[in-house]
Every structure is written in C-alpha cells, then in structure tokens.
C-alpha positions in Angstrom: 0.0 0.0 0.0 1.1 3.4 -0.4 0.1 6.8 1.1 1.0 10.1 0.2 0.2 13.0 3.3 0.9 16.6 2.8 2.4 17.4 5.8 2.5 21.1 7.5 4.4 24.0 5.9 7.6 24.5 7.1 10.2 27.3 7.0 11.7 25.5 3.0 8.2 24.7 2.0 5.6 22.3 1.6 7.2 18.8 2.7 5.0 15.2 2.2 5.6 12.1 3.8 5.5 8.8 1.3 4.5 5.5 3.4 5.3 2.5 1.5 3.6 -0.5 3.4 3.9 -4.4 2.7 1.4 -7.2 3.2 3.5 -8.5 6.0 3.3 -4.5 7.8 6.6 -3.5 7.3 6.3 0.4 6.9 8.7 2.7 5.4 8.2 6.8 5.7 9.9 8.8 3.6 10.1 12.7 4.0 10.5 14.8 1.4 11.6 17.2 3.9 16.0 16.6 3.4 14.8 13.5 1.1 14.9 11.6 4.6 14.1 8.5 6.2 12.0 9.2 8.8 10.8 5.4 10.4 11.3 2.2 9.2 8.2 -0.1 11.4 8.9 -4.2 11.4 6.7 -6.6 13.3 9.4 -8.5 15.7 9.4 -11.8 16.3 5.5 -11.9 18.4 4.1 -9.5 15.7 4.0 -6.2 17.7 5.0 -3.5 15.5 8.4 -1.7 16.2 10.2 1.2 14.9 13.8 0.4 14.1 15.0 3.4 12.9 16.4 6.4 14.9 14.4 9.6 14.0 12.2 12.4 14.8 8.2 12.4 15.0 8.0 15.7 12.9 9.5 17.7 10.3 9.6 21.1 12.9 12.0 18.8 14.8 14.3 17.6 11.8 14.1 21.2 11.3 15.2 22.4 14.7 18.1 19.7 15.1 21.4 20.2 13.2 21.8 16.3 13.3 21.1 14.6 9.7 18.9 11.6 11.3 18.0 9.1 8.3 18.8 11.7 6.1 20.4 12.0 2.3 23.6 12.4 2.6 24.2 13.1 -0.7 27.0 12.0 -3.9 29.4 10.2 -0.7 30.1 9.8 2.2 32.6 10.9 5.0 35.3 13.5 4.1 37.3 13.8 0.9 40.7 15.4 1.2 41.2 19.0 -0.4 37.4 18.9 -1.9 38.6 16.7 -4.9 39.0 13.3 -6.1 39.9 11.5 -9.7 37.8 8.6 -11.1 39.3 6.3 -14.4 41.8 9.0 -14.9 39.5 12.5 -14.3 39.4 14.8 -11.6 36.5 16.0 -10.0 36.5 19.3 -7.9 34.1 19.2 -4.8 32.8 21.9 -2.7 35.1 22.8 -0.2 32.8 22.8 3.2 35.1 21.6 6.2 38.1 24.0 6.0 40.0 22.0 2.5 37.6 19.2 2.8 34.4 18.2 1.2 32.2 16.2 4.1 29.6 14.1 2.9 28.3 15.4 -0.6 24.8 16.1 1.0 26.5 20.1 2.7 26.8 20.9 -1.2 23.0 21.8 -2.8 23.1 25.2 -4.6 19.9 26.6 -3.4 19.2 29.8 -5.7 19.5 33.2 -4.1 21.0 31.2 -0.7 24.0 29.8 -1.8 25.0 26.5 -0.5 22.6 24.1 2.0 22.9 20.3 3.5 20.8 18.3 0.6 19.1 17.3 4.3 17.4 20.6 5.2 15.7 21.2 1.9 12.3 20.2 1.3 12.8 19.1 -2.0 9.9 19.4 -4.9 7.1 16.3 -3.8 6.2 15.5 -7.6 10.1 15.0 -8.3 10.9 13.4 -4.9 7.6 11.1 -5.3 9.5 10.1 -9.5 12.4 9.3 -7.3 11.1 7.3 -5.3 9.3 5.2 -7.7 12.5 5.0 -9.6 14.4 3.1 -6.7 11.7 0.7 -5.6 11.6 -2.1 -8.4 8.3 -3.2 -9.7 8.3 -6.7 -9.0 9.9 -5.4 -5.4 8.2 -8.4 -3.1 10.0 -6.4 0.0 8.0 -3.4 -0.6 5.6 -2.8 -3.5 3.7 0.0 -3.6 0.1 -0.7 -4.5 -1.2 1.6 -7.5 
C-alpha cells in the first residue's frame, strides 16, 4: 500500500511524507523534507510492531536539530581530502565545506538566491521526490511494492 500525506508547511516549504507498506506491515516513511528516512516499522518476532530506525516524530524537529537523522547524505560519504578526487583518470573538484575538505556530498546543494545548504534541510519538490522514489523501488519489489 502506499500513502502520500501533505504534511505542515515548514520554513523551506511544503514537505510530504510517502509511506510504502507491505502485506507482512513492514512500513517505510519517507520525507521529502531533506529526502529523509524518517521510520522504518517491522513486526518482531511476536508480531508487535516496532520502529527500528532512529528519528524524529516531525519535520519542525528535523528542522530544529542540526543532526542529519535518516537523512540523504548526498554524492558520498565521510570526508574527501582537499574537496577533490579522480575517477578512471578524471578529476573531480568538490565543494570545499570543512576547511579544504568536502564532508559528505549532501553540505553541497546550490539553493538559488542562498548559496549553498545540507541536501538534508531542503524540502525538496514532492512530484520530483515522489519520481524518485518510484525509480528506486523495483516493480516486482516483493520487500516493498507499492500498490497503484
């Protein structure tokens, strides 16, 4: 099953929560809020329903925080030495955004008119987040389908 909810306006915009939901109750909520993972819900091993994921119960609080709980880091992870790196022979120049070094590809979103912001504290476009979304769960996905 899948449910779309329209979630309160925040101070980047209008963010929605997509719940993808399989026929054994395992949940999934993803916020479009920092394209995060906001709770991940699995029945344990007597069927009560957990959550198993480390995260906030709105997007005012992801919003408040400066931690990046379930959220998109980004191009890479970690730090990469002086902002640059070379792949099969080219080099690739990175935002600079921990003194020479580029940490985690997510701190480098060029938001017009702001200049730079963590990929995790924009509430990215719904229709284009919902596309991306369907792009990354397969359609014969038996782990979590998403009903049409």
């Amino acid at each position: 099953m899948l449910t779309i909810q329209k979630l309160p306006l925040c101070a980047k915009g209008a963010p929605v929560a997509i719940t993808l939901e399989n026929s054994n109750y395992m949940r999934v909520t993803l916020l479009s809020y920092g394209a995060t993972l906001q709770s991940i819900v699995v029945p344990d091993q007597n069927g009560a329903l957990t959550d198993v994921l480390l995260g906030y119960e709105s997007v005012k609080e992801y919003e408040e925080n400066s931690g990046y709980l379930g959220a998109c880091i980004g191009r890479n992870g970690n730090r990469i030495a002086n902002a640059a790196f070379t792949l099969n022979g080219q080099r690739f120049q990175l935002t600079a955004n921990e003194g020479k070094t580029s940490f985690t590809g997510a701190c480098a979103a060029s938001i017009k008119n702001s200049g730079t912001m963590p990929a995790a504290k924009i509430a990215w476009n719904s229709q284009r987040f919902w596309l991306m979304v369907r792009r990354a769960t397969p359609a014969d996905s038996t782990c979590l389908s998403p009903s049409r």
